[in-house]
Each structure stands twice: as C-alpha cells, then as structure tokens.
C-alpha positions in Angstrom: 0.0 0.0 0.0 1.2 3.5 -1.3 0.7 6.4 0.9 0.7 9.8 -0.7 1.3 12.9 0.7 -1.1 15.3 -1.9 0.2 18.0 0.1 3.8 17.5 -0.6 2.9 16.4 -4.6 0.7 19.9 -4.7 4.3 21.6 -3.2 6.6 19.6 -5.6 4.7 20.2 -8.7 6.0 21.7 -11.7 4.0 24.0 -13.4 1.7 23.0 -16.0 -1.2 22.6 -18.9 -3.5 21.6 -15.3 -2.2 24.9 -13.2 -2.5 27.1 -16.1 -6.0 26.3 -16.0 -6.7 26.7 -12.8 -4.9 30.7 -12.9 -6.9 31.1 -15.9 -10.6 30.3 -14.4 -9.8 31.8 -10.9 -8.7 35.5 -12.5 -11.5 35.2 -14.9 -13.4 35.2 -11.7 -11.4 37.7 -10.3 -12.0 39.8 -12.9 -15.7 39.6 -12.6 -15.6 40.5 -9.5 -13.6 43.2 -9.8 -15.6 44.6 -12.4 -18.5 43.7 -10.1 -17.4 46.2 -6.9 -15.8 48.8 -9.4 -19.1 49.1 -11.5 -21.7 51.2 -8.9 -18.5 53.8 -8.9 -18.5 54.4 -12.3 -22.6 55.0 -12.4 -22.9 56.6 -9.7 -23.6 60.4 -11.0 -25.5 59.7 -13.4 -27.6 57.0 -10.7 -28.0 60.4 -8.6 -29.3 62.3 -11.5 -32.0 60.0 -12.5 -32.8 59.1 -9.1 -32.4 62.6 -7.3 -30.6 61.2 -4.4 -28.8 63.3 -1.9 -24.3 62.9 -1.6 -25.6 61.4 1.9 -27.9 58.7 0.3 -26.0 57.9 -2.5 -22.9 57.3 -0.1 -25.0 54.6 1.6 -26.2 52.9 -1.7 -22.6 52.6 -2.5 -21.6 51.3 0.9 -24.4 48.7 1.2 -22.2 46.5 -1.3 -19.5 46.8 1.2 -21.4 45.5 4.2 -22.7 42.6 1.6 -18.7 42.0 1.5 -17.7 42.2 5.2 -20.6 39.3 5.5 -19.8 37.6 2.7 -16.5 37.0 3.3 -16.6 35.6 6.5 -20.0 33.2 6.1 -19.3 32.1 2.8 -15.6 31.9 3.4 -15.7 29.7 6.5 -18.8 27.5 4.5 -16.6 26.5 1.6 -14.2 24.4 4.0 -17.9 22.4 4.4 -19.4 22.2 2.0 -17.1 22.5 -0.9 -14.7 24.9 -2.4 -15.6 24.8 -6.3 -19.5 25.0 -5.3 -18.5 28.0 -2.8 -17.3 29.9 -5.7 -19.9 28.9 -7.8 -22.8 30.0 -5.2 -20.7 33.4 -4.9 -20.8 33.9 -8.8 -24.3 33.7 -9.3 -24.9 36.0 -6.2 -22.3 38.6 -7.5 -23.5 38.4 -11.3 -27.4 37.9 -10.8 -28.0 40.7 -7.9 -25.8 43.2 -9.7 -27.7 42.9 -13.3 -30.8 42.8 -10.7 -30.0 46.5 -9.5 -29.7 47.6 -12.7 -33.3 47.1 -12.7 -33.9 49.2 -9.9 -36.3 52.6 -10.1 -35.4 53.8 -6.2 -32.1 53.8 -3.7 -33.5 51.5 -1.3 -34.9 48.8 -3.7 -30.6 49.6 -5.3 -29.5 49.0 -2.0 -30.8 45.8 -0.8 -29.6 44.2 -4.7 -26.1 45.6 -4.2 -25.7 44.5 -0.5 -26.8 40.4 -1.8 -24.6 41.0 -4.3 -22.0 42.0 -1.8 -22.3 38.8 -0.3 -20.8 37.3 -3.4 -18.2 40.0 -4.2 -16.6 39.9 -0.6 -17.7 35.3 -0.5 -15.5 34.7 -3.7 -11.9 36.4 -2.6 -11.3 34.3 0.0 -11.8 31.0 -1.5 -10.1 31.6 -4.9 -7.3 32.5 -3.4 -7.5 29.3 -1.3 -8.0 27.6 -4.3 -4.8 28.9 -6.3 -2.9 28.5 -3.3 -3.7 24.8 -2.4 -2.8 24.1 -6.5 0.1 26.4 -6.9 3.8 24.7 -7.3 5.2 26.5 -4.2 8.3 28.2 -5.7 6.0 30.1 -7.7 2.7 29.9 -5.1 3.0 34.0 -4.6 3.3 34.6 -8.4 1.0 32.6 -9.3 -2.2 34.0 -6.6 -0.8 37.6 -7.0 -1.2 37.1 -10.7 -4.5 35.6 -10.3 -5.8 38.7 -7.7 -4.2 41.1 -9.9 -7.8 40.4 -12.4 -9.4 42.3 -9.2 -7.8 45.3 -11.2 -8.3 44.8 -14.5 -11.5 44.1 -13.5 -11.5 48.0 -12.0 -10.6 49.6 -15.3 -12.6 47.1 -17.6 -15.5 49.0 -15.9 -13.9 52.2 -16.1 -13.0 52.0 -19.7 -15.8 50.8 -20.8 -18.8 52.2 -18.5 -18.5 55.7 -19.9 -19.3 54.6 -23.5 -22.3 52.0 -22.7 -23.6 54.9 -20.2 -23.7 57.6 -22.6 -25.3 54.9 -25.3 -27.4 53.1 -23.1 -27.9 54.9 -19.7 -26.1 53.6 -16.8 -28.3 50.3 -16.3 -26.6 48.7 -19.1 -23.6 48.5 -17.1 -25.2 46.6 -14.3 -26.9 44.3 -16.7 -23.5 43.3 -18.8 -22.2 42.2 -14.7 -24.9 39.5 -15.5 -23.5 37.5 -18.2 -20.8 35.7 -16.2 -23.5 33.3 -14.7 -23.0 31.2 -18.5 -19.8 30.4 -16.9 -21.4 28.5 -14.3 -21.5 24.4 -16.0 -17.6 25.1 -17.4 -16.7 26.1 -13.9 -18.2 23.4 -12.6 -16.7 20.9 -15.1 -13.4 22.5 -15.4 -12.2 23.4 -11.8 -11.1 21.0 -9.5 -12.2 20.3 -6.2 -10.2 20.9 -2.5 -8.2 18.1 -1.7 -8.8 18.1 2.2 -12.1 18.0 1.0 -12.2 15.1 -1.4 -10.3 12.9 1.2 -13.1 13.7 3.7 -15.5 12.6 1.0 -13.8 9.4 0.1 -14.3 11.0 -3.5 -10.8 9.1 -4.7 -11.7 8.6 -8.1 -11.9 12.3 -8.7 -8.6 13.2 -6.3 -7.0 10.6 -8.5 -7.8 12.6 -11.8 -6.3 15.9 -10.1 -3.5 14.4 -9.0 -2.5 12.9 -12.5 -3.0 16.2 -14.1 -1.0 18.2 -11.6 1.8 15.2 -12.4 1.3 13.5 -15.5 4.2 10.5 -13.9 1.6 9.5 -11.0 -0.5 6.3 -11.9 -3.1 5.4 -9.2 -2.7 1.8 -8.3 -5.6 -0.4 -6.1 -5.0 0.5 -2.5 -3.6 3.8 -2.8 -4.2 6.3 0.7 -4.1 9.8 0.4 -2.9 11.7 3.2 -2.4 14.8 4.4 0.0 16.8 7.0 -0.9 16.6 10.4 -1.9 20.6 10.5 -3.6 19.9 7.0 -6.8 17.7 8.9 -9.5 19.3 10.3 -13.4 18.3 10.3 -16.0 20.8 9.8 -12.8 23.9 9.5 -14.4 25.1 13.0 -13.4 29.1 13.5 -11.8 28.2 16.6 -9.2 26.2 14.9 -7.6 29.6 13.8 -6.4 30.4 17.3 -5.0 26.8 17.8 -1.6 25.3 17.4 0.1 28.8 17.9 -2.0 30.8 15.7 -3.9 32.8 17.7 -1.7 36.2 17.8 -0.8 35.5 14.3 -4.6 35.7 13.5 -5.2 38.8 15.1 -1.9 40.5 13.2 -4.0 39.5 10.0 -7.3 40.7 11.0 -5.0 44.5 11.6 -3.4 44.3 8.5 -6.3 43.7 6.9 -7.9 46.1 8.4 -5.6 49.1 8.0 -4.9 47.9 4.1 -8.4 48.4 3.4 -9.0 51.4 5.2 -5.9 53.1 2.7 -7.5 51.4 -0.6 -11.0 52.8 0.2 -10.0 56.3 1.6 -8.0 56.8 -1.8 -10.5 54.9 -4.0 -13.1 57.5 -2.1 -11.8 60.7 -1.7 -8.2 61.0 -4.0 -9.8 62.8 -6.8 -11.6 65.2 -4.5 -8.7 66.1 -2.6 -6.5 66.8 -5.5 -9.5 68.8 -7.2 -9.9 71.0 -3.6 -5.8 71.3 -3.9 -6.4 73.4 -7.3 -4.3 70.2 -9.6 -6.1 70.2 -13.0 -6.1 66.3 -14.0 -8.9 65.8 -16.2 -11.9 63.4 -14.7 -11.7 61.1 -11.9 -11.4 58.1 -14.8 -7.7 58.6 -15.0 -7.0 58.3 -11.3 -9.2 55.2 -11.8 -7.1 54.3 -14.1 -3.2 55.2 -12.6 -4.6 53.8 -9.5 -5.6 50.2 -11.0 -2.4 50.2 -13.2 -0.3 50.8 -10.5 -1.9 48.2 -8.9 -1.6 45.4 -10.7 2.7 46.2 -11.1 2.4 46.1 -7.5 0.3 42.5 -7.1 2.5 41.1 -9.9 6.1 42.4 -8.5 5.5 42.0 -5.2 4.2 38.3 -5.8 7.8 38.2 -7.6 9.6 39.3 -5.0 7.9 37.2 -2.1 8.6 34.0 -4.1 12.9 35.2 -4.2 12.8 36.3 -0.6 10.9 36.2 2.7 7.2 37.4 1.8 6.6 39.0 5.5 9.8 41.3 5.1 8.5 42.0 1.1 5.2 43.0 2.6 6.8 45.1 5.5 8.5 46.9 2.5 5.7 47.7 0.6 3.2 49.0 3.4 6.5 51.4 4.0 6.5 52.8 0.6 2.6 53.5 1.0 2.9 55.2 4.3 5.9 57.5 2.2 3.7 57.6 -1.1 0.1 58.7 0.5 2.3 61.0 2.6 4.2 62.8 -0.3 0.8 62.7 -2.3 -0.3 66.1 0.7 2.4 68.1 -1.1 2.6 70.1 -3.9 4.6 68.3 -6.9 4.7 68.5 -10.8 1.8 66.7 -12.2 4.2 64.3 -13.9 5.6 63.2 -10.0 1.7 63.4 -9.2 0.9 60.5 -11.2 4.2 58.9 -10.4 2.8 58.8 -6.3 -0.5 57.9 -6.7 1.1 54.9 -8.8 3.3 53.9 -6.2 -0.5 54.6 -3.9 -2.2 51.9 -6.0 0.9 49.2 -6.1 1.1 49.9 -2.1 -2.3 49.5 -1.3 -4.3 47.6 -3.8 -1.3 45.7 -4.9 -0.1 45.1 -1.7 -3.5 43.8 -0.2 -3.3 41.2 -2.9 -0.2 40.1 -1.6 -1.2 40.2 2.1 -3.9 37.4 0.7 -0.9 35.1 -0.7 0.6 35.6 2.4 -2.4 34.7 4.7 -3.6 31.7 2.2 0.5 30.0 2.9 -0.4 31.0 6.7 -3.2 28.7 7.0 -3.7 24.8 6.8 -5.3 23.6 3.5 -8.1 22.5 5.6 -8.8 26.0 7.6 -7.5 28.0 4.3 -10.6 29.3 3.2 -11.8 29.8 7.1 -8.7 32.0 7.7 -8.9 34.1 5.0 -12.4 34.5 5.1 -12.0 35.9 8.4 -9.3 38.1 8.0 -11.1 39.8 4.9 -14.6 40.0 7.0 -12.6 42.0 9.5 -10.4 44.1 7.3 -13.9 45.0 5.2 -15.2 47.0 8.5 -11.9 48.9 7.5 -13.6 49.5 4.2 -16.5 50.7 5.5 -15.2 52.9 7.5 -12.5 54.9 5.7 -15.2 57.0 3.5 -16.8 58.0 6.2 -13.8 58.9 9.1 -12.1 60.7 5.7 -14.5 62.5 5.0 -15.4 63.9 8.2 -11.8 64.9 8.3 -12.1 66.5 4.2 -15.3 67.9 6.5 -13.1 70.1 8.9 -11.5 71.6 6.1 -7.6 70.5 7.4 -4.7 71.2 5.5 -4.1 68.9 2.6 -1.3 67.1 4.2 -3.2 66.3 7.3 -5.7 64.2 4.8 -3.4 61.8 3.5 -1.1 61.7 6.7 -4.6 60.2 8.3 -4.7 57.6 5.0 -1.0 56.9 5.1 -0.9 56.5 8.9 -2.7 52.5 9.0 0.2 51.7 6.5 2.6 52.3 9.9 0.2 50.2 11.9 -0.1 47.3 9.3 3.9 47.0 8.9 3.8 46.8 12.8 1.3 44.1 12.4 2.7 41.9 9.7 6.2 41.9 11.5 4.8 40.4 14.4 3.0 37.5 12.3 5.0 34.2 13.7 5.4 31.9 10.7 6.6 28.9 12.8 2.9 28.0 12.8 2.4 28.7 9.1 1.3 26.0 6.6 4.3 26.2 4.8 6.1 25.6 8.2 4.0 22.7 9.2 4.4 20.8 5.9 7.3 18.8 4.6 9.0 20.6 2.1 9.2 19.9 -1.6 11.8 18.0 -3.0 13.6 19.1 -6.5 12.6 16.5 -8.5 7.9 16.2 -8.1 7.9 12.4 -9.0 5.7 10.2 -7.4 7.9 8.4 -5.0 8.7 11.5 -3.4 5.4 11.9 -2.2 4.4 8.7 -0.8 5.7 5.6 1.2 5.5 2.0 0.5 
C-alpha cells in the first residue's frame, strides 16, 4: 500500500497545462468580480441624477455593497471548508453576477441597495476562497506569483468597468452597465466541469476517483494503483474547519496581526478609492476626470500584485510585505504636497501598487499561513474583519475632508494605518504557518517523493 502525501505532490509540482487552467478560471473570476465592486462607482452620477438622491444617500447605496462583503466573506468563506470549495465559488458567482444585473433594474435607492448588499455577499464570499483555491494548487516556488497574478484580475476588472462604463452609459444609460455584470452566470456548467475540487475535501469525502484525476493532471508520472491512501499533513486535517481552529496550534496572535493588517490595508484602498480625486481637485491640480485616477490607480496596482508576488517567491514574503506597506505610508504622505503633475501621477502609482497591490499580496501571504483544511476559514476571516476597515475609511475621511484641514493632514490620516499594518505583519510568527508545518518539496515532483510504501 502506497501512501501519498497530496500535500507534498501539490508543493513539488511543476508547473503545467492543469495549473494554467486553474490561474486562468480563478482571474477570470477575479475579474468579474472586480468589475462587479468597481461598477456602482462608475454610475454613480449619473444614478444620482436620474434618481435625485442626496451625496448622503447615495454614499449609503454605495456602501451597502461593502457591508454585503464584510458578511460575505466571513460566512461564505468559513462554509466553503464544508461544503465544498468549487460549489462555494460557484454560489458566490451567481450571487455577484445575478444581484448586480438585478440592481440595474432598480427605479429607487432603497430597492438599489438591498440588490447591491446580496450581491456584496458574493463579491466579498469569492476572494477568499479563490485565493485558497490557487494556493492549495500552486507549485510552491512560484505559489506568490502565481495568486498575486491571479488577484491582480481584481484590477483589470476595476478599469474594464472604467473603460468601458462611460461609452455603454452615454449609449445606453447607466443600467446597461449593471446588466453586462450579468453574463458571467453562463460560466457557471464550465466552472463546474473544469475546476477542481479541494483536496482536504475530497479525502473527507472518500471522493478518490476524482482526487486521482487531479493528481495525475498536476503530475502527469503519477498512476493510481488499487490501495492507494491519500494523506495529508498533520496541520492539513481538520473536520468541519471550525473558527476556533484559527487560534490553535500557535496561531492565535498571528490571526489577530492578519485581521489589523487587513484592516488598516483596506481602510488606505478605500479612503484613496473614495476621496483622491476630490482632494486633489480641492488642492487646485487640473487632472482631467476622476477616470484617469481610476485608471493610474488600478495600473499601479496590478505592477504592485505582480512584483510584489515576484519578489515574495525570491525572498521572505513577510519582510516584502513590510516593505511595501512602508512605501505607502511615504507615497500617500508625499501625495499632501505640492509636486509637478508628472511626479503626481508617479505617487498615486506607487498609492495603488502599495495599497491595492499590496493587499493582494497580504492574501498570498495569509492563504501560505493557514492549513489547506482552515485556508478558506482564515482568509475569510481576515477579509470579513479588514472590510469593516472599508467601510469605515469614507466616512472617518470624510469627516476629516469635513473640517476643512490642511491637505497634508488628509493623507497623513490615509498613510498612517500603513505604519500600523507593517507593525502588524512583522509580528506575524510563521513557525505555525502551513508552509512551516508541511514537509518541504523535493527538487525533483515524482511520485515516490510523495508517498511511502
């Protein structure tokens, strides 16, 4: 009898036909979802116009998505380790896709509110476990590349809706943007054909015939053979993924250091995401519409996600990510001052790489924190948290914009919670980590170096 260690193939793995697939259906996803959250932005004038809502209402149309999120994430990331990963994601689709064509439909703010907060639920629901999902299936000398490069469709996804919402607006008034969020639910039977299950799940299940079929196509040189077990690390087992299994085994501070970082990364993405285009119009800087710091944001996003995903598979990702939330406290900081418009853009560049991009990276890191079996639990968590920082950061900034402060008192309060999630991150202990608890990979992914005889 053959024991194999699917965690330690899933490490050893070469890259592939099977992982390519994987990337390409989980930022497709991404992307969707990106365009999703990005979408009620880009509409949102002309939604006041035709609806005559006040700033004040309209602020809490847009923020009922984010509550959706905060919820979402943590009940549909901790129910995936139950009742299935690749249905999770596909539950989260259809509630992000459906609800958001659905408000499209909508004649009043309140009837536009309730359809954006279900669709929330889906928005915030599918982060967590795709990113579980390219983790758990990601050869590990490339497992930050590979989900930074995946998250960085949350982007694209940002200026697909900006680049194209202005045309389909002025041509078709600004519900046809909420009904094109709709067509992603056709994805649903290929996403359930093509994407592969969680492994701690599919042992659970005794569901061997279709962990057998995974593991061949992440190594073509495996051949199941009649009495084949399939195992997993000791930190790897858990039944049910219970919440309390995140402070176990050491991880309790840990967890609470990702819930801050979390929390303070999301706070800078939404206070820019909110209020950068006002501030710079209220310091007198002439930069066209708010589209291109859309735009420069996102961008500098995604070269943030991708390098920093670089970098944390070429060095130690907790000292990468200490890094980057120090060049976001310096950017947002410089971005108070008054600089040639050129060095302008520049900054709110580096902004988007150190806040956007670097949230994306805070995911890889807290998806190779957590056990397989917990994954989706732990990140779940840790985004539910962080999204309260979401939710608040339009409101404490603009109270601030409110008082009528000097400009470099503004972003000082934005760049500040960059200080306080470097803190946070450096005091993560690792020793607990999944990629601490697991045997590492060996150079060569054959077979025999991932069971016994």
């Amino acid at each position: 009898m053959r024991h194999i260690d699917v965690h330690k193939m899933a490490d050893a793995a070469s890259f592939n036909r099977f992982h390519a697939g994987i990337l390409a259906w989980c930022a497709i996803i991404i992307i969707c979802d990106g365009y999703d959250l990005a979408v009620a932005g880009i509409a949102l004038p002309s939604i006041m116009a035709e609806m005559g809502v006040s700033a004040q209402d309209a602020g809490f149309m847009v923020s009922s998505a984010l509550f959706g999120m905060m919820f979402g994430a943590i009940f549909l990331g901790t129910i995936a380790d139950k009742i299935g990963r690749k249905l999770a994601i596909v539950i989260c689709l259809a509630l992000f896709s459906v609800f958001t064509a659905a408000a499209g439909l909508a004649t009043d703010p309140y009837t536009f509110s309730i359809m954006r907060f279900l669709a929330g639920l889906g928005i915030g629901g599918v982060m967590p476990n795709v990113v579980a999902q390219m983790t758990e299936y990601s050869p590990k000398r490339i497992r930050s590349t590979m989900v930074t490069l995946m998250f960085s469709g949350y982007a694209v996804g940002g200026m697909l809706a900006a680049l194209l919402g202005k045309g389909l607006i002025e041509a078709h008034g600004w519900q046809s943007v909420f009904l094109a969020a709709g067509v992603p639910v056709v994805l649903i039977p290929f996403i359930l054909k093509s994407l592969p299950e969680s492994m701690p799940f599919l042992i659970r299940q005794n569901r061997h015939a279709e962990l057998q079929k995974i593991l061949s196509g992440m190594d073509p040189s495996y051949r199941a053979q009649a009495g084949d077990s399939y195992t997993l690390p000791v930190a790897d087992r858990a039944e049910g993924a219970p919440i309390g299994k995140l402070f176990q085994d050491g991880r309790s501070f840990s967890t609470i250091m990702f819930w801050i970082a979390f929390f303070m990364c999301l706070f800078m993405v939404y206070a820019l995401s909110s209020w950068l285009a006002k501030l710079m119009a209220g310091a007198g800087y002439s930069l066209g519409s708010a589209l291109t710091f859309v735009l420069v944001l996102n961008f500098g996003a995604v070269i943030g996600a991708v390098g920093g995903g670089w970098l944390a598979d070429r060095f130690n990702i907790k000292y990468v990510l200490v890094a980057m939330y120090a060049l976001a406290a310096v950017s947002i900081t410089l971005l108070g001052y008054k600089v040639p418009t050129p060095v302008l853009f520049l900054l709110v560049g580096l902004a988007g790489a150190s806040t956007i991009g670097t949230q994306i990276v805070t995911y890889a890191y807290a998806g190779q924190y957590y056990p397989m079996a917990i994954r989706s639990t732990g990140i779940g968590w840790a985004s539910g948290v962080g999204r309260s920082g979401a939710i608040l950061a339009p409101i404490v900034i603009g109270t601030l914009v409110g008082m009528a402060l000097p400009l470099q008192h503004n972003f000082l309060a934005i760049a500040i919670p960059a200080v306080i999630a470097a803190i946070a991150v450096a005091c993560i202990r690792p020793g607990r980590s999944a990629a601490a608890s697991a045997s590492p990979p060996a150079p060569n992914p054959k077979l025999a170096e991932a069971s016994k005889a």
